[in-house]
N, C-alpha and C positions, 0 to 999 in steps of 0.2 A: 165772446168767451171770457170766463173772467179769470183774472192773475193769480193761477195757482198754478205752483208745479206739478204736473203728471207724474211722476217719479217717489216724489216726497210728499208731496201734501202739502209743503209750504204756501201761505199765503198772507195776506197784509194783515199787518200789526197796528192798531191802534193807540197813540199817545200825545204827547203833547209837545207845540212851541212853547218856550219861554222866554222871554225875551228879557232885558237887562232888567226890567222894572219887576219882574217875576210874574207877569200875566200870565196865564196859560191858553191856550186855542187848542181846538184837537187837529192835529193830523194824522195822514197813513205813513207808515211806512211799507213799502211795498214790496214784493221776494223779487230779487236781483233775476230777473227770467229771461229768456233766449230762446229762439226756435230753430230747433236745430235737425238734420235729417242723419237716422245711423240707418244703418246697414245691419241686418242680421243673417247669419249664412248659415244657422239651422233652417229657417225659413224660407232664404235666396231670397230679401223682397227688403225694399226699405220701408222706413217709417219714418212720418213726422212728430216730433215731439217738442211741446214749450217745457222747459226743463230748468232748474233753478241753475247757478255755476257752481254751487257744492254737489248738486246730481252729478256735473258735468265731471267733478275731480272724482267722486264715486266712481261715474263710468271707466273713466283714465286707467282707475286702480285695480278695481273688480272684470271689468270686461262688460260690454253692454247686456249681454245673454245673463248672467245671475243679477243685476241691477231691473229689469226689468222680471225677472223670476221672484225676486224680492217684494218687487208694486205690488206684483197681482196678487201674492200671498198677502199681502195687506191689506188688498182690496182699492190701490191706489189709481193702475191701470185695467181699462175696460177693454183695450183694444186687444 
């Protein structure tokens, strides 16, 4: 599966090393993700989700129920 947040959409960024001589190489940078299991008790049922840790403070703030009401309006989450 690859490195995207389910949530946000977030996923790896494309740029450069440079090193003291000013060479450039490409690298990723990649969204800070974790997988993590909530709970939702409209549903009684948990779910697994890889999640970026700005979803994760979203969650904290919003409450997981309008955070995932928010994906699917987006079209972020399928589940």
């Amino acid at each position: 599966m690859s490195r995207v947040c389910e949530l946000t959409g977030k996923k790896a960024m494309v740029g450069n090393n440079v090193s003291h001589a000013m060479n450039r190489t490409k690298r990723k940078f990649n969204a800070n993700l974790v997988k993590k299991r909530f709970f939702i008790p409209e549903e009684d049922k948990w779910i697994t989700l890889k999640v970026s840790t700005s979803a994760l403070k979203n969650i904290n703030k919003k409450g997981i129920s309008a955070v995932i009401k928010e994906a699917r309006a987006k079209g972020f989450l399928q589940k």
